[in-house]
DSSP file (Angstrom, degrees, kcal/mol; ACC not computed):
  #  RESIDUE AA STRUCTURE BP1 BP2  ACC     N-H-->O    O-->H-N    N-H-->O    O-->H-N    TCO  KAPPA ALPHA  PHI   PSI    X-CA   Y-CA   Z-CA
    1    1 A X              0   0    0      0, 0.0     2,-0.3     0, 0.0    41,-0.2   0.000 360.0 360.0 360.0 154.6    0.0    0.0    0.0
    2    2 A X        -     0   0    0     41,-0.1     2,-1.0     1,-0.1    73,-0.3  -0.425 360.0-101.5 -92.2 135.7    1.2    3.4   -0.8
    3    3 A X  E     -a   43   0A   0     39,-1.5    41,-0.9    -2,-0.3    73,-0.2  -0.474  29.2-131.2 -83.3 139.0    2.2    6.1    1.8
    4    4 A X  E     -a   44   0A   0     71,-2.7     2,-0.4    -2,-1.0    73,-0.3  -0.351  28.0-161.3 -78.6 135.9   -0.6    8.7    2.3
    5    5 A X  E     -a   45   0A   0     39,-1.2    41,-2.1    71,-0.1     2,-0.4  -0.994  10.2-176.4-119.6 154.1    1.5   12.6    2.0
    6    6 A X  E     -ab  46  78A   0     71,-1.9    73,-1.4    -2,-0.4     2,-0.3  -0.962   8.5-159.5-123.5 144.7   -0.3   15.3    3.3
    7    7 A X  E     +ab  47  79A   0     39,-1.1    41,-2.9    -2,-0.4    42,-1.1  -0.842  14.8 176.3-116.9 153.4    1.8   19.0    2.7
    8    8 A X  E     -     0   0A   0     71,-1.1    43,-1.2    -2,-0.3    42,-0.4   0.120  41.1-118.9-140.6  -4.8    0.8   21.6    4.9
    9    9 A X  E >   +a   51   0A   0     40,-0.3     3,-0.7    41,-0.3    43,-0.1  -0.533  54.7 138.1  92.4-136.8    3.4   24.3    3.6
   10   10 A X  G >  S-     0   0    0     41,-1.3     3,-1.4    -2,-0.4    71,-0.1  -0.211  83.4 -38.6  69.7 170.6    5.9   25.7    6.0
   11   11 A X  G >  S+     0   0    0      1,-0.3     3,-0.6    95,-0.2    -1,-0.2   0.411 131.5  70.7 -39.5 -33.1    9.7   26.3    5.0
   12   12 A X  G <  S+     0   0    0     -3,-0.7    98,-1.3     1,-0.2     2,-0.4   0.993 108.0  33.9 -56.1 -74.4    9.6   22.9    2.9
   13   13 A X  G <  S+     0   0    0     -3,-1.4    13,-0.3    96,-0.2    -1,-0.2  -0.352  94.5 124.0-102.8  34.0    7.4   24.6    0.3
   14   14 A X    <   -     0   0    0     -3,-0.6    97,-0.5    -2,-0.4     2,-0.4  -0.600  38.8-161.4 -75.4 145.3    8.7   28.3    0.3
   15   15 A X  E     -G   24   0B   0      9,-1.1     9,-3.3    -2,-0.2     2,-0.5  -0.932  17.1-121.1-140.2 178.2    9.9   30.2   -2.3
   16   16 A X  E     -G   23   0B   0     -2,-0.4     2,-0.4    95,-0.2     7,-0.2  -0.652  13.3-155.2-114.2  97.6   12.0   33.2   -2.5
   17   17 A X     >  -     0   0    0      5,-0.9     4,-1.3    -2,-0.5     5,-0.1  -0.446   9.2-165.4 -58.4 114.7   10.7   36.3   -4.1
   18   18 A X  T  4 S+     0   0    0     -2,-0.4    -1,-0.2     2,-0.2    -2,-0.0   0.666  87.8  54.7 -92.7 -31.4   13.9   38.8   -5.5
   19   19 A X  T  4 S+     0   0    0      1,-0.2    -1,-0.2     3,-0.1    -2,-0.1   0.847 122.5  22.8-104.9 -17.4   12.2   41.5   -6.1
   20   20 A X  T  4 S-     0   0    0      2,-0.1    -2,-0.2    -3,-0.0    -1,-0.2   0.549  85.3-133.1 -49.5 -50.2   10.6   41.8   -2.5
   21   21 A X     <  +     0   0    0     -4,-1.3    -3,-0.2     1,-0.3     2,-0.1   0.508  65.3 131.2  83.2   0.3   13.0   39.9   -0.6
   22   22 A X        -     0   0    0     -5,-0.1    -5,-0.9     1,-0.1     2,-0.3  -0.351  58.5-119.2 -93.0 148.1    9.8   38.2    1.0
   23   23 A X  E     +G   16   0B   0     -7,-0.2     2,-0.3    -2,-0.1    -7,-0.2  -0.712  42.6 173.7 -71.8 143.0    9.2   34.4    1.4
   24   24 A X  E     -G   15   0B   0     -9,-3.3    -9,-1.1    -2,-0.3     2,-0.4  -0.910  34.7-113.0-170.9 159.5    6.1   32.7   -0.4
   25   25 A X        +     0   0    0     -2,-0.3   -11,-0.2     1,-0.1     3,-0.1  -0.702  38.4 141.7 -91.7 135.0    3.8   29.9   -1.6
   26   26 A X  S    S-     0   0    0      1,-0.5     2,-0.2    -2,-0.4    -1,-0.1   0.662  71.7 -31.7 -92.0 -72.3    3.4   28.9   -5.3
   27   27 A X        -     0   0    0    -14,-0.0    -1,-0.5   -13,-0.0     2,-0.3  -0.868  69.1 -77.2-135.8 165.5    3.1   25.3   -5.3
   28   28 A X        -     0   0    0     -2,-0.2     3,-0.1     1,-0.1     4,-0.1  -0.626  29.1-159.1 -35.2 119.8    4.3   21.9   -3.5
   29   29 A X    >>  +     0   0    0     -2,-0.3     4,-0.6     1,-0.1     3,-0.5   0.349  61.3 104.9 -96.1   2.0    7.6   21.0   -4.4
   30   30 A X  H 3> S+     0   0    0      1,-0.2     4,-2.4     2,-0.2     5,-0.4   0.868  71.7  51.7 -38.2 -69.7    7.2   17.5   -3.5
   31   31 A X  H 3> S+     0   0    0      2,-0.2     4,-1.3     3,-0.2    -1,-0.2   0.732 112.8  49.9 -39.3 -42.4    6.9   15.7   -6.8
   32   32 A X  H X> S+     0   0    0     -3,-0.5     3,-2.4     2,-0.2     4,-1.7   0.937 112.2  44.5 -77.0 -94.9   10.0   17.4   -7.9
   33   33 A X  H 3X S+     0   0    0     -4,-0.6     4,-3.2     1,-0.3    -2,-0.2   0.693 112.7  53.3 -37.5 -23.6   12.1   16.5   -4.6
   34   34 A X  H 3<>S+     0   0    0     -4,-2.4     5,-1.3    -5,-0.5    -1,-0.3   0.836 117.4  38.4-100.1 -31.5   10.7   12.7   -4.8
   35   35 A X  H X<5S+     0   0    0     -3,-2.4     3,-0.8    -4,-1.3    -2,-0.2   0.793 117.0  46.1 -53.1 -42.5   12.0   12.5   -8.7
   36   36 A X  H 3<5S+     0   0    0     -4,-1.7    -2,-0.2     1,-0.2    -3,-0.1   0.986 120.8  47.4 -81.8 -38.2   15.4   14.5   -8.1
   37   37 A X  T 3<5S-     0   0    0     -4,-3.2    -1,-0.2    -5,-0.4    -2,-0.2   0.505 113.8-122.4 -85.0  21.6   15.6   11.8   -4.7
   38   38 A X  T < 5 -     0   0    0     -3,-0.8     2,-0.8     1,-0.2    -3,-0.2   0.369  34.3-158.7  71.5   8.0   14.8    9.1   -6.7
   39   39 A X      < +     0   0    0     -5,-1.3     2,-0.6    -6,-0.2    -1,-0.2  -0.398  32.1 168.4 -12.9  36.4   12.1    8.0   -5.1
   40   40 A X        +     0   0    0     -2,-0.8     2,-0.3     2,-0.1    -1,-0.1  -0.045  50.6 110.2 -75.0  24.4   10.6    4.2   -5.3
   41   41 A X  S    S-     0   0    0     -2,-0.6     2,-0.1    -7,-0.1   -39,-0.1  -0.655  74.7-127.2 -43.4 107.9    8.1    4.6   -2.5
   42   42 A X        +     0   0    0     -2,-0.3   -39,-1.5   -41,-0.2     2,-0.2  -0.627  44.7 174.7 -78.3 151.6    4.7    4.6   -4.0
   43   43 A X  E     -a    3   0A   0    -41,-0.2   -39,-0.2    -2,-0.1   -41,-0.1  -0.476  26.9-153.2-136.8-170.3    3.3    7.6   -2.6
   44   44 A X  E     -a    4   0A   0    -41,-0.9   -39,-1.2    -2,-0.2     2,-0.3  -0.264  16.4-161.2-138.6 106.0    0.2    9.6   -2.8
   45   45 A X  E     +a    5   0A   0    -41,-0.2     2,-0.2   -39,-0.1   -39,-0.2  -0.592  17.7 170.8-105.0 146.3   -0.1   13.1   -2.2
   46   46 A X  E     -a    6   0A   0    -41,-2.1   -39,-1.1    -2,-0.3     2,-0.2  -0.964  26.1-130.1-134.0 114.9   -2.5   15.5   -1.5
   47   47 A X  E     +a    7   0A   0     -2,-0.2   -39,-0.2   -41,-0.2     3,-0.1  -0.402  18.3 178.5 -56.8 108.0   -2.2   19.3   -0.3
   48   48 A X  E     -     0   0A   0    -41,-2.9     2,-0.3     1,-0.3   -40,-0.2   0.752  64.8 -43.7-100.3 -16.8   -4.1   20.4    2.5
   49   49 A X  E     -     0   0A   0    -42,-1.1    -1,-0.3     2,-0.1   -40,-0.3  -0.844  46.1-123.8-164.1-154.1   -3.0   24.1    2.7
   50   50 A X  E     +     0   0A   0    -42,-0.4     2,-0.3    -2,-0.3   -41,-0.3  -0.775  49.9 142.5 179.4 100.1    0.0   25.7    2.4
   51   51 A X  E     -a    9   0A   0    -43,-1.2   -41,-1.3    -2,-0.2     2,-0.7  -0.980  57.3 -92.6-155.5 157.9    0.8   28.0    5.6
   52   52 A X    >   -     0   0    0     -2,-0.3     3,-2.6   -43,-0.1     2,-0.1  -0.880  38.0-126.3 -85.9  99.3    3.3   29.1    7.7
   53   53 A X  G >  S+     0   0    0     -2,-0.7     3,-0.9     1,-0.4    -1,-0.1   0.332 112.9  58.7 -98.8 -42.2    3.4   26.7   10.6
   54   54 A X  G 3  S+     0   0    0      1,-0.3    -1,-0.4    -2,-0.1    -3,-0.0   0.789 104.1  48.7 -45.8 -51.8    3.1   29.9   12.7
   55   55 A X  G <  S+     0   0    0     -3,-2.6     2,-0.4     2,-0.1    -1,-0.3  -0.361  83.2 117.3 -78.7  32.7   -0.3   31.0   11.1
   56   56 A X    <   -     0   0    0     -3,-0.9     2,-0.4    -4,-0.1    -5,-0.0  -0.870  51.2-153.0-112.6 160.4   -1.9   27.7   11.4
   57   57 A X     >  -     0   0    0     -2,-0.4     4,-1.9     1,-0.0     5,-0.3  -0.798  35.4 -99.6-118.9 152.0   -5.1   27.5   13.7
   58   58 A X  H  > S+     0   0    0     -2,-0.4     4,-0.7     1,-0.2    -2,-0.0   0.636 127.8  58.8 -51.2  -5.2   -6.7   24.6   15.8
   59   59 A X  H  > S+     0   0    0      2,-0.2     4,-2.7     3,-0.1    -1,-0.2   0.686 106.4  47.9 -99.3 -33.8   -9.2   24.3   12.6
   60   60 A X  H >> S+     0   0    0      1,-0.2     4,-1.2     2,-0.2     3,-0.8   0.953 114.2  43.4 -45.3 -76.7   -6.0   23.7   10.4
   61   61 A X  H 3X S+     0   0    0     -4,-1.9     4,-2.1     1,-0.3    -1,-0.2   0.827 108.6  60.8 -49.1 -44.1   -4.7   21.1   12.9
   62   62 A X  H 3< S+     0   0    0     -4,-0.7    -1,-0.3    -5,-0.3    -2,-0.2   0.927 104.8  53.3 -36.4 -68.7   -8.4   19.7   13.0
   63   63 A X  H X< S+     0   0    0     -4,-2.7     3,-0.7    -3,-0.8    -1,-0.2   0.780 105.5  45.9  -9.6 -71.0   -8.0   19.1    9.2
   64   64 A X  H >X S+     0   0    0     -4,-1.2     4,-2.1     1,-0.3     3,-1.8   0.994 110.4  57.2 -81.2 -55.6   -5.0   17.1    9.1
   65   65 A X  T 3< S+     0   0    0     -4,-2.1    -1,-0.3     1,-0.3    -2,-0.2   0.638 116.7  32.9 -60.2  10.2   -6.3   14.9   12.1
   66   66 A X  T <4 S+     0   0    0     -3,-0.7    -1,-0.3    -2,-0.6    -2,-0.2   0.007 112.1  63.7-150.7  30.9   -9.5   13.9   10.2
   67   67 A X  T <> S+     0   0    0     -3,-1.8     4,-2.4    -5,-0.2    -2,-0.2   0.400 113.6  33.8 -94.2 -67.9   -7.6   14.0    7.0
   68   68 A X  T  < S+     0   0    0     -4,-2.1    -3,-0.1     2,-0.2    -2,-0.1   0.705 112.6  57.9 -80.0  -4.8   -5.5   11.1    8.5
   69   69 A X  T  4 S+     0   0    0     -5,-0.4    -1,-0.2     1,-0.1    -3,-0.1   0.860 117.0  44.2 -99.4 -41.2   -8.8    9.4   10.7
   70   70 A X  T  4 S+     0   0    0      2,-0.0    -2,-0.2     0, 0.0    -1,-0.1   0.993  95.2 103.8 -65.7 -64.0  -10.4    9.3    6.5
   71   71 A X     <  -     0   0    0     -4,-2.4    -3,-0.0     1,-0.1     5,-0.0   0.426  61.4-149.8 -31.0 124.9   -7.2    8.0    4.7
   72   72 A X  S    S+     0   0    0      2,-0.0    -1,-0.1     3,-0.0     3,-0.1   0.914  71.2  89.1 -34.7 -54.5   -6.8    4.6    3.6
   73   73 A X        -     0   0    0      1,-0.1   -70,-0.1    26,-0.0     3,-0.1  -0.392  59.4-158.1 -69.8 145.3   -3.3    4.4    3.9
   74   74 A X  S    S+     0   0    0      1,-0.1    26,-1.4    25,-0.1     2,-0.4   0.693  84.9  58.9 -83.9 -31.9   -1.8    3.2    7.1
   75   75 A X  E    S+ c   0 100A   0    -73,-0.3   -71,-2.7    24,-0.2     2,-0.3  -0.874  71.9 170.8-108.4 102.8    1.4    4.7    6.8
   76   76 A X  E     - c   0 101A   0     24,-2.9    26,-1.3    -2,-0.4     2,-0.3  -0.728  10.8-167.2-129.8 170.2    1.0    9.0    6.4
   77   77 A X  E     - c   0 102A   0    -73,-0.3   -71,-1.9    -2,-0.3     2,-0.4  -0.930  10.2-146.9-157.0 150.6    3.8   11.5    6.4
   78   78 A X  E     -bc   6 103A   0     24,-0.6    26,-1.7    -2,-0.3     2,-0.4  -0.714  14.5-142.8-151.4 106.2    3.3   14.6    6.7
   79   79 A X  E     +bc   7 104A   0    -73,-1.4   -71,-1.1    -2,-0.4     2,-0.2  -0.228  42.3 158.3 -51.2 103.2    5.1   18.1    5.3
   80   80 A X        -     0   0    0     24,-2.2    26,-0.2    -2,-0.4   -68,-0.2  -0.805  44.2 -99.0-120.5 154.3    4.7   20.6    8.3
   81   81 A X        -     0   0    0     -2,-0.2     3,-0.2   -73,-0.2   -71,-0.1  -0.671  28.9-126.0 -81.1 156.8    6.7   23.9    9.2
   82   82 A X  S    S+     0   0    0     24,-0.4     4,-0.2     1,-0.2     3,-0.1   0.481 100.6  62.1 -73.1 -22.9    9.4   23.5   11.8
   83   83 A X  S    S+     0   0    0      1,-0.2    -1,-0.2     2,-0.1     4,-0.1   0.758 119.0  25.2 -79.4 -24.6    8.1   26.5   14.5
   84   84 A X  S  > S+     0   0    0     -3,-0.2     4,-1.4     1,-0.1     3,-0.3   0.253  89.8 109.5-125.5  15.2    4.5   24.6   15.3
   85   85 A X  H  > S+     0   0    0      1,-0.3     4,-1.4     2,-0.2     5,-0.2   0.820  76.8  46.4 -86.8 -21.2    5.2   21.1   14.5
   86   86 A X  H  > S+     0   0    0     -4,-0.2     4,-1.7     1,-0.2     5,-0.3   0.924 106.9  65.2 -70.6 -30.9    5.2   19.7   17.8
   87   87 A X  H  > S+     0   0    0     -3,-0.3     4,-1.0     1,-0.2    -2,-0.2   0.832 107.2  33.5 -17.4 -76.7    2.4   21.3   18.2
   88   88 A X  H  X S+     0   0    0     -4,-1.4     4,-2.6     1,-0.2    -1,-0.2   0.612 112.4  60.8 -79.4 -26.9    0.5   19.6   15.8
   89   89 A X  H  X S+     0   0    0     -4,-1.4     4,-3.9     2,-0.2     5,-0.5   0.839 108.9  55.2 -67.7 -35.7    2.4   15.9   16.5
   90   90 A X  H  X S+     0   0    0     -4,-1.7     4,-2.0    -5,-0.2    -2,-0.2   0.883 100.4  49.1 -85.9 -42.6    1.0   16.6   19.7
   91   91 A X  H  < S+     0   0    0     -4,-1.0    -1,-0.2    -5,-0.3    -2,-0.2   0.984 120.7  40.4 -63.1 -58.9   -2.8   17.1   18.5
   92   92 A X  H >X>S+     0   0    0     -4,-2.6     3,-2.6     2,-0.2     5,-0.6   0.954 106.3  62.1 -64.6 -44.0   -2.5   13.6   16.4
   93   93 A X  H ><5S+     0   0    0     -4,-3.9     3,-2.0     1,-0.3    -2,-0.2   0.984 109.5  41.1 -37.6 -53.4   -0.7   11.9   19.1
   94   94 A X  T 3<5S+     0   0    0     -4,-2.0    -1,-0.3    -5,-0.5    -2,-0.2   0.807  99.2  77.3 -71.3   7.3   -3.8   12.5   21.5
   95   95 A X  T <45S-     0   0    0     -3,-2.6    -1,-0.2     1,-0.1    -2,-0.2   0.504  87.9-149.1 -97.9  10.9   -5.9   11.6   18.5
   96   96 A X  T <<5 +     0   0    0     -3,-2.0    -3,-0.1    -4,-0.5    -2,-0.1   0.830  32.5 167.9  46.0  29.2   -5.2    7.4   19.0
   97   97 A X      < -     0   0    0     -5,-0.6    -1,-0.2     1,-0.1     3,-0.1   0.778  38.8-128.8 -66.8 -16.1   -5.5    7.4   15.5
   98   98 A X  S    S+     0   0    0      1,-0.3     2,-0.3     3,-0.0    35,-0.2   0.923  71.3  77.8 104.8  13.0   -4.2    3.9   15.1
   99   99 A X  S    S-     0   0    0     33,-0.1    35,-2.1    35,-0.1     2,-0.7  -0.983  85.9 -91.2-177.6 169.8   -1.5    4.2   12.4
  100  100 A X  E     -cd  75 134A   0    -26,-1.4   -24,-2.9    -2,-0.3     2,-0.2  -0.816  43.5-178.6-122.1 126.9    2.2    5.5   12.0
  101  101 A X  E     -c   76   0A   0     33,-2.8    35,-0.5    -2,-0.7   -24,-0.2  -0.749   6.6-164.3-120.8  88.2    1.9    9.1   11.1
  102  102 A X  E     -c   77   0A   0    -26,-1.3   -24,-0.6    -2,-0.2     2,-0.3  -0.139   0.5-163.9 -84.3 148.0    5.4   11.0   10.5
  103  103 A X  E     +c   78   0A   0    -26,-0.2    35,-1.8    33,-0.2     2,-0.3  -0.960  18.0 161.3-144.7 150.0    5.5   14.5   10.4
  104  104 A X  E     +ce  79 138A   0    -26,-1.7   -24,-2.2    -2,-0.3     2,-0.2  -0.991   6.9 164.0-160.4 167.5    8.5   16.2    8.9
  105  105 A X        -     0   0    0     33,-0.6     2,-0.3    -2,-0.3    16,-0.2  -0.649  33.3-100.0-167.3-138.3    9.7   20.2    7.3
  106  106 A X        -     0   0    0     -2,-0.2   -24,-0.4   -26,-0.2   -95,-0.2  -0.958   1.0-142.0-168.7 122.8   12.5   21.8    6.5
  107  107 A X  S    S+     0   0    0     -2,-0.3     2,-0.3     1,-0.2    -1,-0.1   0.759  99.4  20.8 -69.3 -39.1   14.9   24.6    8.1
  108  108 A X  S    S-     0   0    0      5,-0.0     9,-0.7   -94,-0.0     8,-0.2  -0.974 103.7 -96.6-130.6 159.6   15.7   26.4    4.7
  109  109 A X    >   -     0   0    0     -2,-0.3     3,-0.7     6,-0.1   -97,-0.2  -0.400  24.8-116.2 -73.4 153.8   13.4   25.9    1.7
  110  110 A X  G >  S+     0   0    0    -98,-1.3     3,-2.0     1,-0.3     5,-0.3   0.786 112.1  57.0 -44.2 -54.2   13.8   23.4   -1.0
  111  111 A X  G 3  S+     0   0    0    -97,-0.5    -1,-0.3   -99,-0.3   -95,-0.2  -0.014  87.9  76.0 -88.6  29.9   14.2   25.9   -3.8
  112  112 A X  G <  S-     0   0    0     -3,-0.7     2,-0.6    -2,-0.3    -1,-0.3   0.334 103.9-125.0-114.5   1.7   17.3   27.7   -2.0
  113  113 A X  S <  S+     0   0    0     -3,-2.0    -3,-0.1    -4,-0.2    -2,-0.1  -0.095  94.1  63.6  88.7 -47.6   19.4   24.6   -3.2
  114  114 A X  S    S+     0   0    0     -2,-0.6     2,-0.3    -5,-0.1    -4,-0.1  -0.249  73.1 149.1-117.0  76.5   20.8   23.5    0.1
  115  115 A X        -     0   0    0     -5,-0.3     3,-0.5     1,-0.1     4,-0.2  -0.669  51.9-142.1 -91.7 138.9   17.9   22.5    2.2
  116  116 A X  S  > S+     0   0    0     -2,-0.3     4,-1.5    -8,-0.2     3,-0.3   0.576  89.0  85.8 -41.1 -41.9   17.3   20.2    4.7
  117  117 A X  H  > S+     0   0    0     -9,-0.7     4,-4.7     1,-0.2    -1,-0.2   0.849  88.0  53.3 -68.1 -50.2   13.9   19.3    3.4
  118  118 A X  H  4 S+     0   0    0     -3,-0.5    -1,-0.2     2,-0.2    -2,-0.1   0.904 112.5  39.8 -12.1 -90.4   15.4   16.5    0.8
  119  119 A X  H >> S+     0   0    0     -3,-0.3     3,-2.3     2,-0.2     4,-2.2   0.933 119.5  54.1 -45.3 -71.7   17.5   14.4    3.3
  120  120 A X  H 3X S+     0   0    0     -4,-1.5     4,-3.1     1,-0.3    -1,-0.2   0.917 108.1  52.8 -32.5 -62.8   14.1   15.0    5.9
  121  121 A X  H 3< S+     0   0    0     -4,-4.7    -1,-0.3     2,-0.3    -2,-0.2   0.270 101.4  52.4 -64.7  -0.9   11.9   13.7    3.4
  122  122 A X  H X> S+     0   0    0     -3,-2.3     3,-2.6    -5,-0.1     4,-1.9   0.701 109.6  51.8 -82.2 -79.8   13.4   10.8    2.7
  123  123 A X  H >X S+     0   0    0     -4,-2.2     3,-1.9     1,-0.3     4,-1.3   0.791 101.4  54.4 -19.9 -68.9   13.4    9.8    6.2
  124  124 A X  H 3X S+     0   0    0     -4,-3.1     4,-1.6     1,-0.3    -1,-0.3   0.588 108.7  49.1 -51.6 -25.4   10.3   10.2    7.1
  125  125 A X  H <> S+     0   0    0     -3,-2.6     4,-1.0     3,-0.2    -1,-0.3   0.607 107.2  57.3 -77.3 -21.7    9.2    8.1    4.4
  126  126 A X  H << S+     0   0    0     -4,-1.9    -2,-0.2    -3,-1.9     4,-0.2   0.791 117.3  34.2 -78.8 -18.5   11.8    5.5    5.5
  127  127 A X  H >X S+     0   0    0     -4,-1.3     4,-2.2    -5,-0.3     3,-0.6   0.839 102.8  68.2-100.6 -26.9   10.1    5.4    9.2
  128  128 A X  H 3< S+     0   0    0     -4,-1.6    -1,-0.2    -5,-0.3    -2,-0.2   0.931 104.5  48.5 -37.6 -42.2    7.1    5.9    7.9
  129  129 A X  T 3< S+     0   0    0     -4,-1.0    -1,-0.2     1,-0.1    -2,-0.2   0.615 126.9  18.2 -63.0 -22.6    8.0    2.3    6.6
  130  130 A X  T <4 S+     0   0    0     -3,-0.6    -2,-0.2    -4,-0.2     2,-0.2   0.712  90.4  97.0-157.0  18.8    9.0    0.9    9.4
  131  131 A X  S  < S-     0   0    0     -4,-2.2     2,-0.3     1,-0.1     3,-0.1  -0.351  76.8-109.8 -48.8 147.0    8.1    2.6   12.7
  132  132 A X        -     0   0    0      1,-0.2   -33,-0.1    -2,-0.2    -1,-0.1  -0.779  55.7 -57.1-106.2 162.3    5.2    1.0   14.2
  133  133 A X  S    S+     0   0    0     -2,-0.3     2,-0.2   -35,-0.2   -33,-0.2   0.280  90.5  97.4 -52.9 172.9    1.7    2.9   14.4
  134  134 A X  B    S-d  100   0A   0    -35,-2.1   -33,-2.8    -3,-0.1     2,-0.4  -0.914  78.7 -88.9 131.2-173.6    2.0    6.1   16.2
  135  135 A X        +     0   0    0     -2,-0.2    11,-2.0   -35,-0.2     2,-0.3  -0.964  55.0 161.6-139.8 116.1    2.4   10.1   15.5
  136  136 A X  E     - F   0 145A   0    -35,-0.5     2,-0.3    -2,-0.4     9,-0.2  -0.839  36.1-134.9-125.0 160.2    6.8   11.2   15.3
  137  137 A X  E     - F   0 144A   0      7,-3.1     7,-2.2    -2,-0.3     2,-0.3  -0.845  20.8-157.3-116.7 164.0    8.3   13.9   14.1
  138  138 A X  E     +eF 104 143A   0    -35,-1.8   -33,-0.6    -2,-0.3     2,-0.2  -0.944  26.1 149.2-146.2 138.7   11.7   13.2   11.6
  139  139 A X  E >   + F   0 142A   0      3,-0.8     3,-0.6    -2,-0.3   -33,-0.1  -0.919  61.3   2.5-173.5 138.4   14.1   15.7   11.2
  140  140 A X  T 3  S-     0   0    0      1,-0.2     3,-0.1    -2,-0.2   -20,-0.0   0.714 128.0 -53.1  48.9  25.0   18.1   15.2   10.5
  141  141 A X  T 3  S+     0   0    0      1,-0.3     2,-0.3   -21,-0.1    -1,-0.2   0.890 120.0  89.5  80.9  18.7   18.1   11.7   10.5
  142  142 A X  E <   -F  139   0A   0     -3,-0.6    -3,-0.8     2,-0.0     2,-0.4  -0.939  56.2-146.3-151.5 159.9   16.2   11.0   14.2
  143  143 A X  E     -F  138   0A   0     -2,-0.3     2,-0.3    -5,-0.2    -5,-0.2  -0.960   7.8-163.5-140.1 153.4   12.7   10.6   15.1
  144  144 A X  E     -F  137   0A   0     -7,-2.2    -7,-3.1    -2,-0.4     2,-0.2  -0.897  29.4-113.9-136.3 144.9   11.0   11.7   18.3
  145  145 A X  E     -F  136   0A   0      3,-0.4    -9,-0.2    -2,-0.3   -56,-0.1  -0.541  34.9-102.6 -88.8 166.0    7.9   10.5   19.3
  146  146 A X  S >  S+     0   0    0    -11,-2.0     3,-0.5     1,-0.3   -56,-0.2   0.953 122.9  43.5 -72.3 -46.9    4.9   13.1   19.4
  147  147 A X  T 3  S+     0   0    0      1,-0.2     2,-1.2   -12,-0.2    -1,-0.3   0.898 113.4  52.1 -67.2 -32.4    5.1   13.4   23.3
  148  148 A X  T 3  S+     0   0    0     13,-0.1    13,-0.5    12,-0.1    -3,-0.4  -0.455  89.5  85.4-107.6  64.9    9.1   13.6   23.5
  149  149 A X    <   +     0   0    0     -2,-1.2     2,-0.2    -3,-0.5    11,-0.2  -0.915  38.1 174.0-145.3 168.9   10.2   16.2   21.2
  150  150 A X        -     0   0    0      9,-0.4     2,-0.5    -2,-0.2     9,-0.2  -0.826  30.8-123.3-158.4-158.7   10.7   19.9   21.2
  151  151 A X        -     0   0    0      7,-0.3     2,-0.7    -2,-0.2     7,-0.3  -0.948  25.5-150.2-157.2 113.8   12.5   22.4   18.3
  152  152 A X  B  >> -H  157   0C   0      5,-3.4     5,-2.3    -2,-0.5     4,-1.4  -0.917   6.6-160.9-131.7 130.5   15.2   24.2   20.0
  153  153 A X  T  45S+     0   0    0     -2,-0.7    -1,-0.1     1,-0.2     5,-0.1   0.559  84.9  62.6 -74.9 -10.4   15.4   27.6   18.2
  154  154 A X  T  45S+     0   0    0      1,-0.2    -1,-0.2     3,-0.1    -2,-0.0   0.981 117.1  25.5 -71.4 -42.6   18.9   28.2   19.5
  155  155 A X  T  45S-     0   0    0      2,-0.2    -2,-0.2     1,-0.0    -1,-0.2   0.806  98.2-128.6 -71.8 -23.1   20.4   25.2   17.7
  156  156 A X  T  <5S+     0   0    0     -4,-1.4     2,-0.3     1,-0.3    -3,-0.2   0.875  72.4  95.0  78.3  35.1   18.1   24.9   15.1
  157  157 A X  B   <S-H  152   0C   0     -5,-2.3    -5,-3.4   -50,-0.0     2,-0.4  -0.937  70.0-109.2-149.4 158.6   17.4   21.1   15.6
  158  158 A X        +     0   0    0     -2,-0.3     2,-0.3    -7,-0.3    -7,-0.3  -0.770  37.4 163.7 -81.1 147.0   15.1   19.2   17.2
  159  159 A X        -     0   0    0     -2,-0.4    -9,-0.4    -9,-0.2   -15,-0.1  -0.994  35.3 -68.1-159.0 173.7   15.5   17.1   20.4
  160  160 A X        -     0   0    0     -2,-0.3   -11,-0.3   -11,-0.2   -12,-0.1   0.101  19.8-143.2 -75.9 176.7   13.8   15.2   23.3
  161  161 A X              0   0    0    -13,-0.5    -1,-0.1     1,-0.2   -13,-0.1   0.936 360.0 360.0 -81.3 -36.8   12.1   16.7   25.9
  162  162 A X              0   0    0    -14,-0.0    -1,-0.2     0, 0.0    -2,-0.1   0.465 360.0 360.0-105.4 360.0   13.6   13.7   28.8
């Protein structure tokens, strides 16, 4: 069975605007990052917004948790920004959904050429494969589970809370 993606925006799916200097969304770059990483996961993705992890509301997060309670697919991953993502691990974790749901972003966007988001995104599809059910975040080559994680802004990494 194929693994479910759900994009949600954030830093993963930013682009950089020259003539502004501003960040913004056009499109999902997924399809493109899962070609250039070679990808032979069968996947399916679907876009539920595109927002800055910052800007997301309790109806957002609502979404993706009955977005993943609907899916087929056992196995979800899911593109999130890096500032609210525990946040949101934390919202499916209580939601018992029953299924191993990866959540995962990006420190510089895809489209600045050396981003994180690649390398992330691979992972997360690789524990998505073989984690048993539950709601983690992947990031750098680790997973945390949804209760035992945090983003610490000094380093720029994630790590556990204990």
């Amino acid at each position: 069975m194929a693994v479910k993606i759900f994009v949600t925006g954030g830093t993963f799916d930013k682009e950089y605007n020259e003539l502004d200097g501003k960040l913004f969304f056009k499109d999902t770059h997924l399809p493109e990052m899962l070609k250039s990483g070679r990808c032979k996961v069968p996947v399916e993705i679907r876009t539920l917004m595109l927002v800055d992890s910052l800007e997301m509301t309790d109806a957002d997060r609502q979404l993706i948790v009955d977005q993943c309670k609907k899916a087929k697919e056992t196995r979800i991953v899911i593109t999130h920004g890096t500032d609210t993502m525990e946040v949101t691990a934390q919202v499916l974790g209580k939601a018992s959904l029953n299924k191993t749901i990866v959540l995962t972003g990006a420190m510089v966007p895809y489209k600045f050429g050396s981003s994180d988001g690649l390398f992330n995104l691979g992972s997360a599809l690789a524990f998505a494969e073989t984690l048993p059910a539950g709601v983690y975040v992947a990031m750098n080559g680790r997973y945390f589970t949804w209760n035992n994680v945090k983003k610490n802004r000094k380093a720029g990494e994630f790590e556990e809370i204990k």
